[in-house]
Structures are given as structure tokens and as C-alpha cells.
N, CA, C and O atoms as a GROMACS GRO file, in nm:
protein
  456
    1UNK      N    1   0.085  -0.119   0.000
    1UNK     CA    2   0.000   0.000   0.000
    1UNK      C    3   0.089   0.124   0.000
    1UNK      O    4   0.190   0.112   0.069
    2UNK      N    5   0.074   0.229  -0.056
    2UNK     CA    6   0.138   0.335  -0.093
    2UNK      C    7   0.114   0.398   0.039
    2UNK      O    8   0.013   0.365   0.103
    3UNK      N    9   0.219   0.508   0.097
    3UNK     CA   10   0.156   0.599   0.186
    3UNK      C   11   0.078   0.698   0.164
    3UNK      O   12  -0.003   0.728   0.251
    4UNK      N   13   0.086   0.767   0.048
    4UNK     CA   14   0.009   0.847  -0.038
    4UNK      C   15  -0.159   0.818   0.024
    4UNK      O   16  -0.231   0.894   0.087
    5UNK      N   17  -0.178   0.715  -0.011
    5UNK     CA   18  -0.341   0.659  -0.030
    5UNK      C   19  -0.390   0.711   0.102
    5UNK      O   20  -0.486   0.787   0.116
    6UNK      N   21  -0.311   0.661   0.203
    6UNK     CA   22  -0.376   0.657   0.354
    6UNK      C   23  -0.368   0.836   0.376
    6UNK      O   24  -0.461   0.852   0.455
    7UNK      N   25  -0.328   0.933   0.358
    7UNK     CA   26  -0.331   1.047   0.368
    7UNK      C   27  -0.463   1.092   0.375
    7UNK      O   28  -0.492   1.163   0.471
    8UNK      N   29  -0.560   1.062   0.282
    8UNK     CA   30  -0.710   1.109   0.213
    8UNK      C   31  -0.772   1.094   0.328
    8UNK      O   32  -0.846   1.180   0.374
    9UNK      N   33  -0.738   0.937   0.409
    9UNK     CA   34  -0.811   0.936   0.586
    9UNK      C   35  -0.788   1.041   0.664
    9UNK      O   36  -0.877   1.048   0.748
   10UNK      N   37  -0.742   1.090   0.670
   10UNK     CA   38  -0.706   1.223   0.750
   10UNK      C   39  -0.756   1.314   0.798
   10UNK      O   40  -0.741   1.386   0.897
   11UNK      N   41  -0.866   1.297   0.658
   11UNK     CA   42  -0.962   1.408   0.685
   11UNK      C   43  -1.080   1.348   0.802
   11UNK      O   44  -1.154   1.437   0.843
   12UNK      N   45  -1.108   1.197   0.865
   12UNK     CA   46  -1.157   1.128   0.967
   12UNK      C   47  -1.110   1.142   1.117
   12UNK      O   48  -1.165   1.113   1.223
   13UNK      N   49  -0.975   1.204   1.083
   13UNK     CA   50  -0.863   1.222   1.216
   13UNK      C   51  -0.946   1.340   1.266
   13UNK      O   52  -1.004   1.409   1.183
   14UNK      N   53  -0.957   1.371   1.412
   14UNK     CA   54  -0.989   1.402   1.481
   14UNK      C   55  -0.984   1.375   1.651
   14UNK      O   56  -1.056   1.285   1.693
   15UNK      N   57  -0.862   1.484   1.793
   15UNK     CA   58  -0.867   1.418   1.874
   15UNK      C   59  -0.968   1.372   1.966
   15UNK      O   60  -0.954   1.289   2.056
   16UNK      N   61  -1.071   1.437   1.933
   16UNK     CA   62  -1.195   1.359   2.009
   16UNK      C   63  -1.285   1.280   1.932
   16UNK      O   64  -1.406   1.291   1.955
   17UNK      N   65  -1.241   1.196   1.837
   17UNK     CA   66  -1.289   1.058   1.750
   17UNK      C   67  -1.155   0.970   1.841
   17UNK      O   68  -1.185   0.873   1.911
   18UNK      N   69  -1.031   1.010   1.832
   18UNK     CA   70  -0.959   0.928   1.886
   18UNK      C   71  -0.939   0.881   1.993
   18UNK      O   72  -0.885   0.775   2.025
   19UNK      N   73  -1.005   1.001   2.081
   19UNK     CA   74  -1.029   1.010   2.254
   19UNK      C   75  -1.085   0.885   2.276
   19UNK      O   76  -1.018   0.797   2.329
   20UNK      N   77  -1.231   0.862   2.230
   20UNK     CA   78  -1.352   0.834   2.222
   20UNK      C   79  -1.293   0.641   2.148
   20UNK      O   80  -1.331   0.546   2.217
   21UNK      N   81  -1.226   0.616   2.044
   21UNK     CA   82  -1.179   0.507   2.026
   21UNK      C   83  -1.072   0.455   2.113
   21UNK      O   84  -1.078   0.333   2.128
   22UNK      N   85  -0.976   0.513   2.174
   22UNK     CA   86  -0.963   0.491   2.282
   22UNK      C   87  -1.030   0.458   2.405
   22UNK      O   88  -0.994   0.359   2.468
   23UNK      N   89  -1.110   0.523   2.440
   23UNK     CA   90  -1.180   0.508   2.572
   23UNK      C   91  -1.290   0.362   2.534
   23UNK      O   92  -1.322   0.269   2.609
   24UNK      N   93  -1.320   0.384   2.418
   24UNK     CA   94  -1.433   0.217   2.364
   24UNK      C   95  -1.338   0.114   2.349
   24UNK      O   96  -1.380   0.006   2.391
   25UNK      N   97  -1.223   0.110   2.302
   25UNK     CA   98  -1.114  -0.018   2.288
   25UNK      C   99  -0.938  -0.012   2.340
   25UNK      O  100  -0.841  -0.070   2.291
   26UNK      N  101  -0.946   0.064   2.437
   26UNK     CA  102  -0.812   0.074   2.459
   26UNK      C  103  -0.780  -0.019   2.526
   26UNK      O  104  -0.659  -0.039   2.531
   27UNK      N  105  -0.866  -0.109   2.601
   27UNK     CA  106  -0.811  -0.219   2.688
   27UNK      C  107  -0.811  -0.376   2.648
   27UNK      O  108  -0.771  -0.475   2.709
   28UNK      N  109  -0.879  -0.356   2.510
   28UNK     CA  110  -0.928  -0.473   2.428
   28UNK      C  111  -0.829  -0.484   2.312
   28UNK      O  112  -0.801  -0.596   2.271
   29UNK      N  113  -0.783  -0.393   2.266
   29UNK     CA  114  -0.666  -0.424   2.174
   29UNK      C  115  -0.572  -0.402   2.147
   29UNK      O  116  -0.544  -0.284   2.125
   30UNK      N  117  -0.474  -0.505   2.135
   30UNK     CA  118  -0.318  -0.475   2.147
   30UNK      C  119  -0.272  -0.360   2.092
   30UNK      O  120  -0.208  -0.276   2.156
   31UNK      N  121  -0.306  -0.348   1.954
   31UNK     CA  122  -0.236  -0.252   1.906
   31UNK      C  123  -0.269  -0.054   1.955
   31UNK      O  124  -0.260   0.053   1.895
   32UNK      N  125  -0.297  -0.088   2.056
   32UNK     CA  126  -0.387   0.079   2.077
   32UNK      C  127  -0.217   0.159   2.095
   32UNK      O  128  -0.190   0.271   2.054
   33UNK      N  129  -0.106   0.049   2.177
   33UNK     CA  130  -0.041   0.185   2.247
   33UNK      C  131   0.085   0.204   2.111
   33UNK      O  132   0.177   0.285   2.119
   34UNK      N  133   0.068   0.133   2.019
   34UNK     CA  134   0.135   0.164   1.887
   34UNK      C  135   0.045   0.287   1.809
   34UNK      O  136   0.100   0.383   1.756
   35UNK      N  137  -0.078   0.271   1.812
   35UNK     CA  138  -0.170   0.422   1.790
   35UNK      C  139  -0.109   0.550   1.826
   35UNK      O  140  -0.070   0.646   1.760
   36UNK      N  141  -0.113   0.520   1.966
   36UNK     CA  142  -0.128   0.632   2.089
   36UNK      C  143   0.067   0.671   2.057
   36UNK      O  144   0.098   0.786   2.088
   37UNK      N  145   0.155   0.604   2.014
   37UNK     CA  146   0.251   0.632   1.972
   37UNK      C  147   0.288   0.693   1.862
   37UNK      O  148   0.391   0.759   1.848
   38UNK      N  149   0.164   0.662   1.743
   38UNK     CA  150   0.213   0.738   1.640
   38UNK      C  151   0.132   0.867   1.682
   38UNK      O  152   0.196   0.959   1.632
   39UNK      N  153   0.032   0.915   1.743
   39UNK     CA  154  -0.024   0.997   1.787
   39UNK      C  155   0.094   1.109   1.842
   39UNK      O  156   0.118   1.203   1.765
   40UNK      N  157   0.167   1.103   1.968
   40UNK     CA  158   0.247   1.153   2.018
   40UNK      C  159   0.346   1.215   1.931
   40UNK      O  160   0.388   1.329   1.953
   41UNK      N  161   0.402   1.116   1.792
   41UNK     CA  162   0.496   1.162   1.721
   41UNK      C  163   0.383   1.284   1.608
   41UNK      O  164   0.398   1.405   1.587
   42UNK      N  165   0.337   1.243   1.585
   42UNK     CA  166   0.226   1.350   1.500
   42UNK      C  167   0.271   1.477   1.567
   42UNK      O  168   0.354   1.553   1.516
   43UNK      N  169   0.217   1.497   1.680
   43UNK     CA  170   0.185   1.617   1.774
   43UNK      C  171   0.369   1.675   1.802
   43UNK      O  172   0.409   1.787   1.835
   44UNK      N  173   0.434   1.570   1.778
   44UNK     CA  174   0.576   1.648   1.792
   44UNK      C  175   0.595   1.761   1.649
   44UNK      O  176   0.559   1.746   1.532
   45UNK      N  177   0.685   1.905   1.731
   45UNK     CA  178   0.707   1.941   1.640
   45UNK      C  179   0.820   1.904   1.524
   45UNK      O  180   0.808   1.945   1.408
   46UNK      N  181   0.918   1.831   1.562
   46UNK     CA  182   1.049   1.782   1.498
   46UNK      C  183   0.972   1.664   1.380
   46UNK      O  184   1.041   1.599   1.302
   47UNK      N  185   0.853   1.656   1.383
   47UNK     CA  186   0.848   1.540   1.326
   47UNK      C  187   0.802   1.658   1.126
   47UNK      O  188   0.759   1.773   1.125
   48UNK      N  189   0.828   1.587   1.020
   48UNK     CA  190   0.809   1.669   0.934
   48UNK      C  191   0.607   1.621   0.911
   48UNK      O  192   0.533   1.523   0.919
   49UNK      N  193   0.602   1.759   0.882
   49UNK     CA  194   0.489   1.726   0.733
   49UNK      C  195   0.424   1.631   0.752
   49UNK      O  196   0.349   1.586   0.839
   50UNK      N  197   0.489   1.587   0.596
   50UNK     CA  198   0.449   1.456   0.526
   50UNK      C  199   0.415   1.339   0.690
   50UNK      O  200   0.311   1.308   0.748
   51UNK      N  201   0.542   1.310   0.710
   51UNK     CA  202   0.475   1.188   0.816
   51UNK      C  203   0.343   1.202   0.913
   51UNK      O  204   0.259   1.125   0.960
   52UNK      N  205   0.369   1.337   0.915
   52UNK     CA  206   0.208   1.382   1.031
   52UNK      C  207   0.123   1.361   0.924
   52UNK      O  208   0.009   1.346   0.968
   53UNK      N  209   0.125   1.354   0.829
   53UNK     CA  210  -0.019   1.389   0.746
   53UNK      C  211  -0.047   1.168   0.692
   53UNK      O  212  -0.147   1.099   0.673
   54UNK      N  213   0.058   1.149   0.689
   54UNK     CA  214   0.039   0.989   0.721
   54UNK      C  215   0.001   0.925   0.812
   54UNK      O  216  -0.064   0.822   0.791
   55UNK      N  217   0.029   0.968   0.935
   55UNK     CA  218   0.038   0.954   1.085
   55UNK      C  219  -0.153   1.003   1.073
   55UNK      O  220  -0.232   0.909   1.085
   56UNK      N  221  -0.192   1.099   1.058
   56UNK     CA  222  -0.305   1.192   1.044
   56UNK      C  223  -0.425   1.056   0.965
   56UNK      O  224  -0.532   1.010   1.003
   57UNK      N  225  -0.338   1.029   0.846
   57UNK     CA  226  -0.416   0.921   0.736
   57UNK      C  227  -0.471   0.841   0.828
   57UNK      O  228  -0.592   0.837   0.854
   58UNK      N  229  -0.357   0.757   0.896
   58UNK     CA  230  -0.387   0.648   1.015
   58UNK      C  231  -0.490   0.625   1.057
   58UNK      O  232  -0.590   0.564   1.020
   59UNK      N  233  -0.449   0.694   1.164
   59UNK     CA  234  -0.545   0.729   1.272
   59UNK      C  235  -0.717   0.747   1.250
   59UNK      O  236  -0.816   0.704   1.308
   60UNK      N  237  -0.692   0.839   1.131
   60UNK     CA  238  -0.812   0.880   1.068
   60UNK      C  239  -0.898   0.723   1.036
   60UNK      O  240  -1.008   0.692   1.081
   61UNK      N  241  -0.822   0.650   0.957
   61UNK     CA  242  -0.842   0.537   0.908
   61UNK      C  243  -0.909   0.494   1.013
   61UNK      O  244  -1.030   0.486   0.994
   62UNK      N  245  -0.868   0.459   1.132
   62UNK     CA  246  -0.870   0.372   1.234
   62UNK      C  247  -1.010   0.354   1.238
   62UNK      O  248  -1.091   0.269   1.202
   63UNK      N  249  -1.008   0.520   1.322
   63UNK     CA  250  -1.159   0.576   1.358
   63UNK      C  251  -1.246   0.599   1.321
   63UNK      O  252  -1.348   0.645   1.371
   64UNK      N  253  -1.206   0.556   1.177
   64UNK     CA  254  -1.380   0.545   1.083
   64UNK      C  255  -1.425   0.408   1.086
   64UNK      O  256  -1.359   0.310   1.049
   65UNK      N  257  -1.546   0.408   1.135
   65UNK     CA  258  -1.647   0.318   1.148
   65UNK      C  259  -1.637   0.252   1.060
   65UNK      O  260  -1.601   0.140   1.096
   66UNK      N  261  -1.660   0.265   0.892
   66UNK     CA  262  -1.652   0.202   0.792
   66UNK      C  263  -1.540   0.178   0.683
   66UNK      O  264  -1.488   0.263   0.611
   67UNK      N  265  -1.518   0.055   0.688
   67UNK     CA  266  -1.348   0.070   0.622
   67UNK      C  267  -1.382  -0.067   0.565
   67UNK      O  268  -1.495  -0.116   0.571
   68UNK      N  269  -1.230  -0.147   0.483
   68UNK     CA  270  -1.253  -0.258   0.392
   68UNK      C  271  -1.297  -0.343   0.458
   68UNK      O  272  -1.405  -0.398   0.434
   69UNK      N  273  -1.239  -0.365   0.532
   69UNK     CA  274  -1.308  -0.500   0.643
   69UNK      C  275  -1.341  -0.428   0.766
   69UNK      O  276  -1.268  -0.366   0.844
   70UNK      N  277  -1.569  -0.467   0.765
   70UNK     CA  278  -1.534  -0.416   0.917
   70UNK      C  279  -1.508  -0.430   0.998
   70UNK      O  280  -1.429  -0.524   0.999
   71UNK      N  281  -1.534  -0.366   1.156
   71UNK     CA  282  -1.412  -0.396   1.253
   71UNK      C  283  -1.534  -0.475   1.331
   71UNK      O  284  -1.522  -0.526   1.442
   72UNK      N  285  -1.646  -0.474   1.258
   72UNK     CA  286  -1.776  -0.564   1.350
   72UNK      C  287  -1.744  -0.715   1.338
   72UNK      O  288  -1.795  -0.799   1.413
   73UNK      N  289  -1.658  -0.745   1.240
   73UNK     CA  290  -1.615  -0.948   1.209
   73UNK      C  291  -1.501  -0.936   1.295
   73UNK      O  292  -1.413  -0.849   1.302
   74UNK      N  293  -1.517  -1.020   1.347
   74UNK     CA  294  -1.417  -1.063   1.485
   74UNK      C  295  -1.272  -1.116   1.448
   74UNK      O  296  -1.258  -1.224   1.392
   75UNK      N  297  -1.188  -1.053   1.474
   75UNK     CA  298  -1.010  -1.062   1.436
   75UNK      C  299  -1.003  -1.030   1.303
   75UNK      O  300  -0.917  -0.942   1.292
   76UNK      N  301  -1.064  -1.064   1.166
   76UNK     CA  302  -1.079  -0.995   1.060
   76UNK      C  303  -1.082  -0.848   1.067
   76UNK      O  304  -1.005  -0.767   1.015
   77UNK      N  305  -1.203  -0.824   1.154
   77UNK     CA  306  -1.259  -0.656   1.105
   77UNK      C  307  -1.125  -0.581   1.172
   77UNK      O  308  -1.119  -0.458   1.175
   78UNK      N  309  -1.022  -0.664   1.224
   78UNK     CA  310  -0.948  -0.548   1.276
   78UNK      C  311  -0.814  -0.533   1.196
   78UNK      O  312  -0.740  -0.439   1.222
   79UNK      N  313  -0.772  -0.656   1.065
   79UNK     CA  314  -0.611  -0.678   0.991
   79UNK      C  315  -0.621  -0.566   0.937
   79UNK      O  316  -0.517  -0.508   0.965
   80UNK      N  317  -0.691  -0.495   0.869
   80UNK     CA  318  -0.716  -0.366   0.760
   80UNK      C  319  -0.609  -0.263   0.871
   80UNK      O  320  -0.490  -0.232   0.875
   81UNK      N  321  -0.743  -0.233   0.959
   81UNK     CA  322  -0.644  -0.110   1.055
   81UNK      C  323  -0.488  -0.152   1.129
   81UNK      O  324  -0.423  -0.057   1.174
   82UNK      N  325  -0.457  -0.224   1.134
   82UNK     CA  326  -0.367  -0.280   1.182
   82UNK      C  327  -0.250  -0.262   1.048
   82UNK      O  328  -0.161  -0.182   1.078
   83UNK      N  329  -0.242  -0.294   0.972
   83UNK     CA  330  -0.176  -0.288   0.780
   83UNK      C  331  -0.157  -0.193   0.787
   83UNK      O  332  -0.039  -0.158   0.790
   84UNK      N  333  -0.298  -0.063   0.796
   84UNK     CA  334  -0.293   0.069   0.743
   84UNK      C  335  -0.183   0.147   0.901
   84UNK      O  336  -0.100   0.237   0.884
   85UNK      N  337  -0.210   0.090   1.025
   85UNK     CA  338  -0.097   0.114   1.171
   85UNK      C  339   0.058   0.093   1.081
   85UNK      O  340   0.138   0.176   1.038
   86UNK      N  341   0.056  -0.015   1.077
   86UNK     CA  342   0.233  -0.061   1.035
   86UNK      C  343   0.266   0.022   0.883
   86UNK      O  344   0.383   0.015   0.845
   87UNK      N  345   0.210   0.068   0.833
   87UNK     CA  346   0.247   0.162   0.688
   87UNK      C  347   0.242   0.289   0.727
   87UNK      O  348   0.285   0.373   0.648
   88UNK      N  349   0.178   0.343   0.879
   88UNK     CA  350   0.192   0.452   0.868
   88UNK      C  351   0.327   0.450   1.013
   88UNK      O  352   0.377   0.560   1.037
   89UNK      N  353   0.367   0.353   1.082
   89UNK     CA  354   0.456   0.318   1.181
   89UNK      C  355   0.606   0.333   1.073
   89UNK      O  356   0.704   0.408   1.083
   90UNK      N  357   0.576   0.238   0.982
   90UNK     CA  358   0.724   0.234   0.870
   90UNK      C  359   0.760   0.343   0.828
   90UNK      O  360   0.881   0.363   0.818
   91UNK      N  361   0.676   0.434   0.796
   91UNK     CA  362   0.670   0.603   0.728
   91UNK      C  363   0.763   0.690   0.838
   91UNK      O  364   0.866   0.754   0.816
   92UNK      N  365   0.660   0.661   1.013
   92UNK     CA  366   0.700   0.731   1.098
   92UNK      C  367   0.833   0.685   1.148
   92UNK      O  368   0.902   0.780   1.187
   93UNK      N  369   0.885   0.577   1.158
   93UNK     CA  370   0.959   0.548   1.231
   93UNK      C  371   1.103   0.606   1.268
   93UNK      O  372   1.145   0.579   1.381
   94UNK      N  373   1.192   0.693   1.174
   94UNK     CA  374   1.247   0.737   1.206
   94UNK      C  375   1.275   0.903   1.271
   94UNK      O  376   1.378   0.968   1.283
   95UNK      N  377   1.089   0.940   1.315
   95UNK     CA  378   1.082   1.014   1.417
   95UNK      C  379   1.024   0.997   1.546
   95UNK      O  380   1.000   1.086   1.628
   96UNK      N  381   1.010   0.906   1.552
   96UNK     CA  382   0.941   0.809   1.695
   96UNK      C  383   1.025   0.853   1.772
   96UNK      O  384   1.121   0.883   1.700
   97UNK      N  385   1.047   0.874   1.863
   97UNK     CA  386   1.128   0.917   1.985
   97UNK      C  387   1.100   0.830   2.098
   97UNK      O  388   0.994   0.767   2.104
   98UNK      N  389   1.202   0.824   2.199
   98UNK     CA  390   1.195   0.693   2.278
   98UNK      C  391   1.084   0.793   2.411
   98UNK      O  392   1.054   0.728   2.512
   99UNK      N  393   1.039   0.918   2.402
   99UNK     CA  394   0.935   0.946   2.496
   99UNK      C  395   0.783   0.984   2.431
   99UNK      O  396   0.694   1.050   2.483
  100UNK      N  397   0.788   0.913   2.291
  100UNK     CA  398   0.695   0.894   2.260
  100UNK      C  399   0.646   0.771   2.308
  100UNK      O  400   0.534   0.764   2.361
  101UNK      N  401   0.741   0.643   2.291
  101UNK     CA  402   0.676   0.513   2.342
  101UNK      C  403   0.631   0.519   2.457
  101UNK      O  404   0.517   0.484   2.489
  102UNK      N  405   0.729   0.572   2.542
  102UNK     CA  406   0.725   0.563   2.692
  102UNK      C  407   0.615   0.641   2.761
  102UNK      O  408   0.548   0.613   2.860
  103UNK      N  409   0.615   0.738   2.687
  103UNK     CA  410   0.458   0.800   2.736
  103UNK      C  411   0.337   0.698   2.682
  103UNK      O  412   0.250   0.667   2.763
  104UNK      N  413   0.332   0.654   2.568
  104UNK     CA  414   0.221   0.587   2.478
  104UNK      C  415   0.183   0.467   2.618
  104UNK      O  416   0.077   0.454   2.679
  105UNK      N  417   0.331   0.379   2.638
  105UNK     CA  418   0.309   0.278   2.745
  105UNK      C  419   0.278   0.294   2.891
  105UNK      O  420   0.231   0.202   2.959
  106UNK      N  421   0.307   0.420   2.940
  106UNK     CA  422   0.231   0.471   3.048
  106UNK      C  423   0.101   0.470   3.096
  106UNK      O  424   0.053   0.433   3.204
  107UNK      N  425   0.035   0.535   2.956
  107UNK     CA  426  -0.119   0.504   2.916
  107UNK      C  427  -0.200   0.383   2.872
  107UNK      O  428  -0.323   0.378   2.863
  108UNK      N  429  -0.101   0.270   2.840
  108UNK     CA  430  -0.140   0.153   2.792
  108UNK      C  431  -0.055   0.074   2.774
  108UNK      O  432  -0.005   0.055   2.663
  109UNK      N  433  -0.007  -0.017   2.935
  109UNK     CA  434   0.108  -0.094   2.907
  109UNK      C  435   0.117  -0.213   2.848
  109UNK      O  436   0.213  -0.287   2.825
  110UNK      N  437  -0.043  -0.226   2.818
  110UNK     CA  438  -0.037  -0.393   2.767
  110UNK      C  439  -0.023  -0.373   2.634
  110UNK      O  440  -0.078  -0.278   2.577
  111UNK      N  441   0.067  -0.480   2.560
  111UNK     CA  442   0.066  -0.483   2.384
  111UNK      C  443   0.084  -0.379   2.345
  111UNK      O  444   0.053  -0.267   2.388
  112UNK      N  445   0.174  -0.435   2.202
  112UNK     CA  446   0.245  -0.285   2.116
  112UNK      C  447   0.413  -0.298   2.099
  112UNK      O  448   0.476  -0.230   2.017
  113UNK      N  449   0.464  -0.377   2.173
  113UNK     CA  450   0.595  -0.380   2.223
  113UNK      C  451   0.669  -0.307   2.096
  113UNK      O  452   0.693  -0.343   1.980
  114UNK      N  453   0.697  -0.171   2.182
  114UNK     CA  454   0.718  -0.060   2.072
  114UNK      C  455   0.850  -0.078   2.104
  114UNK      O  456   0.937  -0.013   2.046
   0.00000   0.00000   0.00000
């Protein structure tokens, strides 16, 4: 998947859609504190642009209700967002900062092993 594509989600990003998906699944799925990580790097200023607006795609992605597979079929409805997490994690990764994780795991120590 291109990073390009996932950008257009972005416009779904919002921090109180993300609040709110958090607070409905943060304790139910592993991948939340890899979210909540690319979240943190978004909001950094060192991080460029482009990756926030991938980072932005993400997230956006996440938190829309309706996506390729939904997230209502059980372990299915969730590989999509998870794909579209790790393409926008690969993008970010070389501005992740080690107090991005560490804050992310503060808030959610289970799963993610960032």
C-alpha cells in the first residue's frame, strides 16, 4: 500500500474521534499503544509534514467506522487497521522518539511492544 493513499483518511482524524476510540477499545486491543505512539509523534514538532499527514491518514483510518473490512467481524474486522498502523509506523519510524513510546506505554502498558 502506498503511503500516499492513507493520507485522504485524515480528513476522519480528529482528537476527540480518537479520545472516544480509545476510551471504547483501549483495553481490548493490542495494538492501541502503537496508535497512541504514532499519535504523540504527530503532535511532535520535529516530526516533518508529510509523516504527520500519514500519521493523520492512520489514525483517521482507524476511527472510521466504515473501512474494507469491518471492525464488526471478529479478528478480521481489525487486519485492515492494523496494515494501514504498520504503513503509517514504517513512514514514521524514524521520528518516533523513545518518549513517545514511553509515554504511549504509560497510558497503555499492555501490547504494542514498541
Amino acid at each position: 500500500m502506498n503511503p500516499l493513499k492513507i493520507i485522504k483518511y485524515g480528513k476522519y482524524f480528529n482528537e476527540s474521534k480518537f479520545a472516544a476510540f480509545l476510551g471504547r477499545y483501549g483495553k481490548k486491543l493490542a495494538f492501541v499503544q502503537r496508535a497512541v505512539t504514532l499519535f504523540l509523534c504527530m503532535r511532535d514538532k520535529d516530526t516533518p509534514k508529510y509523516v504527520k499527514a500519514v500519521i493523520a491518514g492512520a489514525l483517521g483510518y482507524l476511527v472510521l467506522p466504515i473501512d474494507i473490512v469491518p471492525d464488526t467481524i471478529p479478528v478480521l474486522g481489525w487486519i485492515d487497521d492494523v496494515a494501514v498502523l504498520g504503513l503509517a509506523f514504517k513512514v514514521a519510524n524514524r521520528y518516533i522518539k523513545t518518549r513517545h513510546q514511553e509515554e504511549a506505554k504509560k497510558y497503555f502498558p499492555f501490547g504494542g511492544s514498541n
